[in-house]
C-alpha positions as CSV (number, residue, x, y, z in Angstrom):
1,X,-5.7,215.1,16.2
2,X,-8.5,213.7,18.3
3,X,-9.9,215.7,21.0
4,X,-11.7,213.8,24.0
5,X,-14.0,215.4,26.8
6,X,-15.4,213.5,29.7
7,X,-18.7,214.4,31.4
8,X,-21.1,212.8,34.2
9,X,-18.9,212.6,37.2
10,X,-19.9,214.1,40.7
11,X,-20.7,213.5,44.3
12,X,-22.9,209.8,44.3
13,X,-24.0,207.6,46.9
14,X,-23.0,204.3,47.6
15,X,-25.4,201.7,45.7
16,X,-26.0,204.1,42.9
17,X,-25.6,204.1,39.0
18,X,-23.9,206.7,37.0
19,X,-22.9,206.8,33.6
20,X,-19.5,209.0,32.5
21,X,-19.2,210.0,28.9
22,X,-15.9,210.4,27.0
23,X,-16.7,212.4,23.5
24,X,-14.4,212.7,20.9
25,X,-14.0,215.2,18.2
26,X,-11.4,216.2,15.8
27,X,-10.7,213.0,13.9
28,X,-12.2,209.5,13.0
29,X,-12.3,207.3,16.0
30,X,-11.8,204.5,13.2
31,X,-8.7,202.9,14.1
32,X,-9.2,203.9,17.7
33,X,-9.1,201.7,21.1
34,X,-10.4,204.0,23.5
35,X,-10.4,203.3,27.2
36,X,-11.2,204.5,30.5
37,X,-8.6,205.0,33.5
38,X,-9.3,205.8,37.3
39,X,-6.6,207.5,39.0
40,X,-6.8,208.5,43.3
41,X,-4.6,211.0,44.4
42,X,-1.0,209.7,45.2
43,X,-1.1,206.9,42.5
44,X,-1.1,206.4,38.9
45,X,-4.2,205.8,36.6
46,X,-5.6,202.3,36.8
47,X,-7.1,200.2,33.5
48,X,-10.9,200.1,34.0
49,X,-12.0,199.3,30.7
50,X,-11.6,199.9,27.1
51,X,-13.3,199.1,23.9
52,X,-12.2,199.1,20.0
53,X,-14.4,202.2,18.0
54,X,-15.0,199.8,15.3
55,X,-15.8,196.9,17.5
56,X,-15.3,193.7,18.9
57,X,-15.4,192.3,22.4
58,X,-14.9,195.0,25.4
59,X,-12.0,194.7,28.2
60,X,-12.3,195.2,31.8
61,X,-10.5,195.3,34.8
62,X,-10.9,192.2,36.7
63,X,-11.9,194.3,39.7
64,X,-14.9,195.9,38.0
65,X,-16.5,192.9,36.0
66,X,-20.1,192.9,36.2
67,X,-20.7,196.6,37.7
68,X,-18.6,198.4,34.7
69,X,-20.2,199.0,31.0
70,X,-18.1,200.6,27.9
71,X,-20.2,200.9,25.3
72,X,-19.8,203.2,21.7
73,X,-22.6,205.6,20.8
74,X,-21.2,205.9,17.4
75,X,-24.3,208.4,15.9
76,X,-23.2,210.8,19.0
77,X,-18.7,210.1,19.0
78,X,-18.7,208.8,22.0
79,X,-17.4,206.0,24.4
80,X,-20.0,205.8,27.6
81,X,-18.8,203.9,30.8
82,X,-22.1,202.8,33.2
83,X,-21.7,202.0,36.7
84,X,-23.7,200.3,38.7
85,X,-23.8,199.7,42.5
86,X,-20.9,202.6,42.8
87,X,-18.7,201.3,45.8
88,X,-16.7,204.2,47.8
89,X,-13.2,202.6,45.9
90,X,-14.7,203.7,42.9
91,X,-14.0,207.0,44.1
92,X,-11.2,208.9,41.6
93,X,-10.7,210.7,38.7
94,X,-11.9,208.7,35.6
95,X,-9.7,209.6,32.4
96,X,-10.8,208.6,28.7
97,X,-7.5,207.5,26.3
98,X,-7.2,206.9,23.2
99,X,-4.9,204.7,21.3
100,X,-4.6,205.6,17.6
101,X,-3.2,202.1,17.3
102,X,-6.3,199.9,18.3
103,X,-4.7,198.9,21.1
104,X,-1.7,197.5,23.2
105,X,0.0,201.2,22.2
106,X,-0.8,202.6,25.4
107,X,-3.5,206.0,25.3
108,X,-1.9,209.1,23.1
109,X,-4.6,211.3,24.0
110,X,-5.8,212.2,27.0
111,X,-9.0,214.1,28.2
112,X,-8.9,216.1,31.3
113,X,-11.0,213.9,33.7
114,X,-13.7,213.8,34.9
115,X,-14.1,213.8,39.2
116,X,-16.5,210.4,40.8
117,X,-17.1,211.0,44.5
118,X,-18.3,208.2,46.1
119,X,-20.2,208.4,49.7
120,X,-21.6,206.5,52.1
């Protein structure tokens, strides 16, 4: 079983970069689509982007083109998501899933989130 940790979130200001880390262990990430979620409180986790281990073109949310970066770091096992120009909606809990499947399976594994606070 694949184990996934997110790091890098905290308190930002607006117009700022940050970069959030999801690292996997336990498992080959081979046949792995792994993507990143937001989630506020009161409402589900929202698609931001997500990116096949082995390769291939990356996915995005239409509302984060152009700010949002997934990229693999496959010496170090894990899946890094740059922001730039952090707006205050891009305030929210940022999840890392994994699909075992490479894709359209929906995450099976879940890390425990990491916190982006976005201010003014």
């Amino acid at each position: 079983q694949v184990q996934l940790v997110e790091s890098g979130g905290g308190l930002v200001q607006a117009g700022d970069s940050l970069r959030l880390s999801c690292t996997a262990s336990g498992r080959t990430l081979d046949y792995y689509y792994i993507m990143w979620f937001r989630q506020v409180p009161g409402k589900g986790r929202d698609f931001v982007a997500g990116i096949k281990w082995k390769g291939g073109s990356p996915d995005y949310a239409g509302s984060v083109k152009g700010r949002f970066t997934i990229a693999r770091d496959q010496a170090d096992n894990t899946v890094n998501l740059n922001i730039t120009n952090l707006k205050m909606e891009d305030t929210g809990t940022y999840y890392c899933g994994g699909d075992p499947h490479g894709g359209g399976c929906g995450a099976r594994v879940w890390g425990q989130g990491t916190l982006v606070t976005v201010k003014a």
